[in-house]
Backbone as CSV, one residue per row, in Angstrom:
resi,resn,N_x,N_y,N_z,CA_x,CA_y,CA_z,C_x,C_y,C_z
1,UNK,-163.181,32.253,-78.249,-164.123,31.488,-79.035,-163.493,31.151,-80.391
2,UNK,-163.526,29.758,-80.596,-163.082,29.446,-81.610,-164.011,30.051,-83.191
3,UNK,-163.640,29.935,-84.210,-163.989,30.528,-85.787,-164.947,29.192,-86.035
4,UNK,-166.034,29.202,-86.620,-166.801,28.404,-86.549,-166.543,27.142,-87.723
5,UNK,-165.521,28.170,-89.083,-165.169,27.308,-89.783,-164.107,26.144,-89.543
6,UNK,-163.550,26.453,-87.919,-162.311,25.489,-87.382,-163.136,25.046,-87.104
7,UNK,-164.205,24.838,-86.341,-164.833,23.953,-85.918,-165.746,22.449,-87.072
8,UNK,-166.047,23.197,-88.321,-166.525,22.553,-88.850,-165.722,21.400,-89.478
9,UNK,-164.088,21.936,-89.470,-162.633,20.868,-90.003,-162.811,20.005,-89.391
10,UNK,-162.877,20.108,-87.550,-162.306,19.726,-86.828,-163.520,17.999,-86.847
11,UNK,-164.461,18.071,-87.187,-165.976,17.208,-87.164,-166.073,16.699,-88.596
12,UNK,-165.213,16.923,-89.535,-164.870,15.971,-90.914,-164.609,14.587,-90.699
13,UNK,-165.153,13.164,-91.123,-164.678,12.399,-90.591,-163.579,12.083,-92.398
14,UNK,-162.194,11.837,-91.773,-161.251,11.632,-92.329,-161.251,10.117,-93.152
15,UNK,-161.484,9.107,-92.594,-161.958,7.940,-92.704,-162.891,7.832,-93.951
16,UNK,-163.741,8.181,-94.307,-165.336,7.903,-94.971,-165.010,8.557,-96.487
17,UNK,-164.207,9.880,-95.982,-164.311,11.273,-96.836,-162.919,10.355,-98.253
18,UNK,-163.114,10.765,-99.295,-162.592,10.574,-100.571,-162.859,11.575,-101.815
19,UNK,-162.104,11.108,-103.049,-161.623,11.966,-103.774,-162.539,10.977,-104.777
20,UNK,-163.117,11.263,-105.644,-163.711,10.193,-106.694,-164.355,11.126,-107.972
21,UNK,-163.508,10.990,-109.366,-163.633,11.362,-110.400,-163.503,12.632,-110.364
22,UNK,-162.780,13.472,-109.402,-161.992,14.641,-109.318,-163.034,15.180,-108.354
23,UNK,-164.100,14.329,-107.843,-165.196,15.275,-106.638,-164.537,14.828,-105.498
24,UNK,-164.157,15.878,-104.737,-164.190,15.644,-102.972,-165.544,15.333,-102.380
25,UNK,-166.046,13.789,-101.935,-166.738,13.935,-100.883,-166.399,13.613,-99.462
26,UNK,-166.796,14.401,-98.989,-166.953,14.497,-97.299,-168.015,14.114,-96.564
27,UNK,-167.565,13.446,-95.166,-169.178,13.234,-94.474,-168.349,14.123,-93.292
28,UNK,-169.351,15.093,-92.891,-169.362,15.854,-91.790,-170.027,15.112,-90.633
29,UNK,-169.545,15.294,-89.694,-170.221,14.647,-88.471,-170.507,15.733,-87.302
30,UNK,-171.629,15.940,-86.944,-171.874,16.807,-86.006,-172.257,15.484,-84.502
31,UNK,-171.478,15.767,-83.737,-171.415,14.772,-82.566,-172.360,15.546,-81.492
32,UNK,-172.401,16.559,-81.609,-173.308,16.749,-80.633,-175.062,16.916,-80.929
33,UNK,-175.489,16.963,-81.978,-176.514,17.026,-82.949,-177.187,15.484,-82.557
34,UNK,-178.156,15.070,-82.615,-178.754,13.917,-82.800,-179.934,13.686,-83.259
35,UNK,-180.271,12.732,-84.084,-181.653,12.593,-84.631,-182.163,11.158,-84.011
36,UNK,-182.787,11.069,-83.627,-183.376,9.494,-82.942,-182.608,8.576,-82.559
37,UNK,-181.878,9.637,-81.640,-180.344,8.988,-80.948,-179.507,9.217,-81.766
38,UNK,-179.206,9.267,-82.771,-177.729,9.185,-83.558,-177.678,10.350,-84.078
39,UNK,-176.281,10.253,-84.291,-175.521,11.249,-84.659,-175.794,11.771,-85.818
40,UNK,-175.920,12.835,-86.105,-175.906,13.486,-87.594,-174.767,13.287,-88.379
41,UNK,-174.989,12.889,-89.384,-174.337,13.020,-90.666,-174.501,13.806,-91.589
42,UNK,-173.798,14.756,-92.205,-173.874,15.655,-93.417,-172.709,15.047,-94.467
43,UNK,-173.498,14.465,-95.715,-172.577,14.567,-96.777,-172.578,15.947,-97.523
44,UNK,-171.355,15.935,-98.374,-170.979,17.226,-98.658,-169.857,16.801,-100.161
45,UNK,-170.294,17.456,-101.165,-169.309,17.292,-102.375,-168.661,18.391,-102.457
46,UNK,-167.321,18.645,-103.249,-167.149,19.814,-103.647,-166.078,19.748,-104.683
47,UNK,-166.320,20.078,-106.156,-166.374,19.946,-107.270,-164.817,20.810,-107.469
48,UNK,-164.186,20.237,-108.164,-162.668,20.665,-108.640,-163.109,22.105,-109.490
49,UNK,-161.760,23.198,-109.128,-161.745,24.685,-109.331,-160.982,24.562,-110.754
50,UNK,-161.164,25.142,-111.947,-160.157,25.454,-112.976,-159.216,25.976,-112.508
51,UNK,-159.562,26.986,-110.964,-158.281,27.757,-110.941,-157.073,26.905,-109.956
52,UNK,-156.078,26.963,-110.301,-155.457,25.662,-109.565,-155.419,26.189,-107.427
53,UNK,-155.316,27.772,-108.065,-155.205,28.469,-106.604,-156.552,28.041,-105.523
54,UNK,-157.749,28.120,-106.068,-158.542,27.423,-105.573,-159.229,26.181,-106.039
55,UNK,-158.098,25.377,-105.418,-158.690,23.904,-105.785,-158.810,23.051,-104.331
56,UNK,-160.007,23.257,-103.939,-159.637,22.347,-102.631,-159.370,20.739,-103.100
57,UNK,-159.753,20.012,-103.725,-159.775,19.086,-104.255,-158.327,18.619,-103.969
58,UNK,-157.075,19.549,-105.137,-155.900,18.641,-105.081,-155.304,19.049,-103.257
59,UNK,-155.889,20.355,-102.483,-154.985,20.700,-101.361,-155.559,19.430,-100.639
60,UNK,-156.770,18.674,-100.787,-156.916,18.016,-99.660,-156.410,16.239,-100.105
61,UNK,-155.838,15.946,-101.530,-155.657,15.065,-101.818,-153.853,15.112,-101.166
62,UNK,-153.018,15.964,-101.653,-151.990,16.629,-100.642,-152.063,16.512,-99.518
63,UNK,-153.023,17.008,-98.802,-152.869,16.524,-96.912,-153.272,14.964,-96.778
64,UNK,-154.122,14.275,-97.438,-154.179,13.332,-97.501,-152.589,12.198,-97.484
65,UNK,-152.273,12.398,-98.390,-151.210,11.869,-99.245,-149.623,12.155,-97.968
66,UNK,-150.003,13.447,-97.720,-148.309,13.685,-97.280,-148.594,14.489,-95.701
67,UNK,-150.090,14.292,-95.135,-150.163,15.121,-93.808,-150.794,13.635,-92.940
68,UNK,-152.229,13.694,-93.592,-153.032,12.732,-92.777,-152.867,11.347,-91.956
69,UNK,-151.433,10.741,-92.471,-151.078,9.394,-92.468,-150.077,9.304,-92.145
70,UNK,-149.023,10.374,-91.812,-147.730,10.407,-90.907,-147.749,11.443,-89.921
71,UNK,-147.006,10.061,-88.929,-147.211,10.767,-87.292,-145.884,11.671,-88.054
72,UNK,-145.915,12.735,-86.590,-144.674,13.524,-86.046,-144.977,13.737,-85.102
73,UNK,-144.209,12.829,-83.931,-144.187,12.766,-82.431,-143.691,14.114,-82.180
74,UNK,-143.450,15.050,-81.377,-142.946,16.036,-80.890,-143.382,16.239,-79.027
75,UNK,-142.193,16.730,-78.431,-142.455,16.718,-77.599,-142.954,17.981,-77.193
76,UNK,-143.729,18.069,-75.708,-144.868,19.105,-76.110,-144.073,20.291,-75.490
77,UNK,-144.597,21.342,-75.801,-143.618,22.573,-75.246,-143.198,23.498,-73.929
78,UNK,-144.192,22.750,-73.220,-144.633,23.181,-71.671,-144.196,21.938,-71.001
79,UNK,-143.933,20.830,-71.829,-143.727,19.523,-70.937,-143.091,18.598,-71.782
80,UNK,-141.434,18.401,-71.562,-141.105,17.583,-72.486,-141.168,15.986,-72.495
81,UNK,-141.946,15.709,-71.440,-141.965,14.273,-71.006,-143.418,13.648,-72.099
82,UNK,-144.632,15.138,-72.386,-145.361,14.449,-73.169,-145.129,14.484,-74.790
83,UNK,-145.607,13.780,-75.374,-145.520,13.792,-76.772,-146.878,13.919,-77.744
84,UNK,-146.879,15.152,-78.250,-147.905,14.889,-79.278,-147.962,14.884,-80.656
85,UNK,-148.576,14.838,-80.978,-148.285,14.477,-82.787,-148.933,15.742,-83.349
């Protein structure tokens, strides 16, 4: 069983979510959730740390910047014919 907080990463929509006047907002998407047919949406802020160690703010402007937006093909390890990123 997966950790519930992987699960909640994994349902971030990457797209929507931004950095604005040092606030992270996020829209969470719960896909299996529905309200009158559609999908739930959770927005979510979260306010820059003095301490630099906990700053989600700049770690996710960082994955942004230097994770989110470049592939790395690799071939997979059980099968080198597939490739995943």
């Amino acid at each position: 069983m997966m950790p519930q907080s992987y699960l909640l990463l994994d349902q971030i929509d990457d797209e929507r979510s931004h950095v604005t006047q040092g606030v992270l907002n996020l829209v969470i998407v719960s896909p299996k959730e529905k309200s009158a047919g559609r999908t739930i949406e959770k927005p979510c802020q979260i306010a820059p740390h003095t301490n630099p160690t906990l700053f989600p703010v700049l770690a996710y402007s960082v994955y942004k910047e230097n994770v989110a937006n470049k592939l790395c093909p690799t071939p997979h390890t059980h099968n080198s014919k597939w490739v995943v990123n």
